[in-house]
Structures are given as structure tokens and as C-alpha cells.
SEMIPA-504797 format. One record per residue (C-alpha): residue number from 1; residue in three letters; x negated, y negated, z. Coordinates in nm, 2 decimals. Each point is the difference from the previous one (the first is absolute). Example, Ala and Ser with C-alpha at 12.3 -4.5 7.8 and 13.67 -1.06 7.14 Angstrom:
% SEMIPA-504797
+-------+-------+--------+--------+--------+
| kolza | fitor |      u |      v |      w |
+-------+-------+--------+--------+--------+
|     1 |   ALA |  -1.23 |   0.45 |   0.78 |
|     2 |   SER |  -0.14 |  -0.34 |  -0.07 |
+-------+-------+--------+--------+--------+
***
This chain:
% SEMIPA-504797
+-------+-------+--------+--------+--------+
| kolza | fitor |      u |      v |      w |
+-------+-------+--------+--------+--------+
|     1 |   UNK |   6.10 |  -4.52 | -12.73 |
|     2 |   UNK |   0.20 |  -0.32 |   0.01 |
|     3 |   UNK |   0.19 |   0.01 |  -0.35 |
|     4 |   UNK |  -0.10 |  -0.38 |  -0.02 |
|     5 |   UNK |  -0.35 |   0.06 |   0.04 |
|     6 |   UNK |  -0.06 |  -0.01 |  -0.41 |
|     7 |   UNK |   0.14 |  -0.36 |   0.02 |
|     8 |   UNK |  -0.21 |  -0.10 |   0.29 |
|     9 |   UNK |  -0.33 |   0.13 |  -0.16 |
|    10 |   UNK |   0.12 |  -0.18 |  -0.32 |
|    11 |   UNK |  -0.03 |  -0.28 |   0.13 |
|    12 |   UNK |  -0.32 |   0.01 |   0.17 |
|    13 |   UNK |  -0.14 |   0.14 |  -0.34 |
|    14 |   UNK |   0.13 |  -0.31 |  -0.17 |
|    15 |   UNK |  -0.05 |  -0.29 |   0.24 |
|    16 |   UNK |  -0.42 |   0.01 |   0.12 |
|    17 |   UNK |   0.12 |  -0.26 |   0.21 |
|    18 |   UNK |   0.29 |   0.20 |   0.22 |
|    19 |   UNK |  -0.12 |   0.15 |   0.30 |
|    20 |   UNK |   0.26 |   0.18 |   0.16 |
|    21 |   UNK |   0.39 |   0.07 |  -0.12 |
|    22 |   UNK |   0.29 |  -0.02 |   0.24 |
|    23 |   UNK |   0.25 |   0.23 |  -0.03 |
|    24 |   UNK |   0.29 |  -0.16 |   0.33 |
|    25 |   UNK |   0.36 |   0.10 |   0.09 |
|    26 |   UNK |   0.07 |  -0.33 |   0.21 |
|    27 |   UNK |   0.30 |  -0.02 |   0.15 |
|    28 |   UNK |   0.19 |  -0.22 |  -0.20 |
|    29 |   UNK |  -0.05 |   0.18 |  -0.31 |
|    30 |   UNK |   0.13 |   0.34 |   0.16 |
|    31 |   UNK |   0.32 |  -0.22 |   0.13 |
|    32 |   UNK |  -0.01 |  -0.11 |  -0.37 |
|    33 |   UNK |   0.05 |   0.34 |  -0.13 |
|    34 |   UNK |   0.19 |   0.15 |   0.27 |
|    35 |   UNK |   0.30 |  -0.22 |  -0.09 |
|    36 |   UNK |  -0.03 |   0.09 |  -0.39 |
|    37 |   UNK |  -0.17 |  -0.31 |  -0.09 |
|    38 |   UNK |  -0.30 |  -0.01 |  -0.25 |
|    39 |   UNK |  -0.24 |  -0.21 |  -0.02 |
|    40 |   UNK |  -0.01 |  -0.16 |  -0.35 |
|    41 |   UNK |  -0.24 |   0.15 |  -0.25 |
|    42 |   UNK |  -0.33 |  -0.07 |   0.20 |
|    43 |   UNK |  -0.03 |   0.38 |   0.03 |
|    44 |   UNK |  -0.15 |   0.32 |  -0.12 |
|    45 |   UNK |  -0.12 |  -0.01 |  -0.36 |
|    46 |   UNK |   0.00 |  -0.39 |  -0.02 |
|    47 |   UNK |  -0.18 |  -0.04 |   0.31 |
|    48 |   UNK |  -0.20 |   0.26 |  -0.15 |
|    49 |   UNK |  -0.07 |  -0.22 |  -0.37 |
|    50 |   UNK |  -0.06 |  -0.33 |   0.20 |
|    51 |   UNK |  -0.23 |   0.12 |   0.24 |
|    52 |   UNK |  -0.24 |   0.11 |  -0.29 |
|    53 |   UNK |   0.06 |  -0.23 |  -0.23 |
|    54 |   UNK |  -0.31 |  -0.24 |  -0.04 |
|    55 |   UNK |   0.05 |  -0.35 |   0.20 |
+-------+-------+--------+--------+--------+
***
């Protein structure tokens, strides 16, 4: 079981309107982190608050 899989049924449970949840590796992200970048804040348990918060 995908250890994101809690988030991803979070969000389903919280937003009726959400059909689906995409969880991608594009390339550019992987290049991203391959050279020890990061990718601001947009991640984990943010992503996490904003995607359940109410709109």
C-alpha cells in the first residue's frame, strides 16, 4: 500500500467534487531533485492542509 494513499483518500473524502488524485514523477521534478534542489514549500503536509481546506 502506497504510504500516500491516506492523503489521496483525504482528499476525495473532503472534496465531493474531486474525482480522481494524481500522484506524477515528471521528468523535470526528478531532474529537480536529482541535483539537490527542492521545490519551495508546495509539498507534503502543506499540500496536504490546502488540498482539504474548504475553497
Amino acid at each position: 500500500m502506497p504510504n500516500e494513499l491516506p492523503l489521496h483518500l483525504a482528499v476525495l473524502r473532503s472534496r465531493h467534487e474531486m474525482r480522481a488524485v494524481v500522484h506524477a514523477h515528471p521528468p523535470a521534478v526528478v531532474a529537480i531533485t536529482l541535483v539537490g534542489q527542492r521545490i519551495g514549500p508546495s509539498s507534503g503536509p502543506s499540500i496536504f492542509r490546502q488540498c482539504i481546506s474548504p475553497p
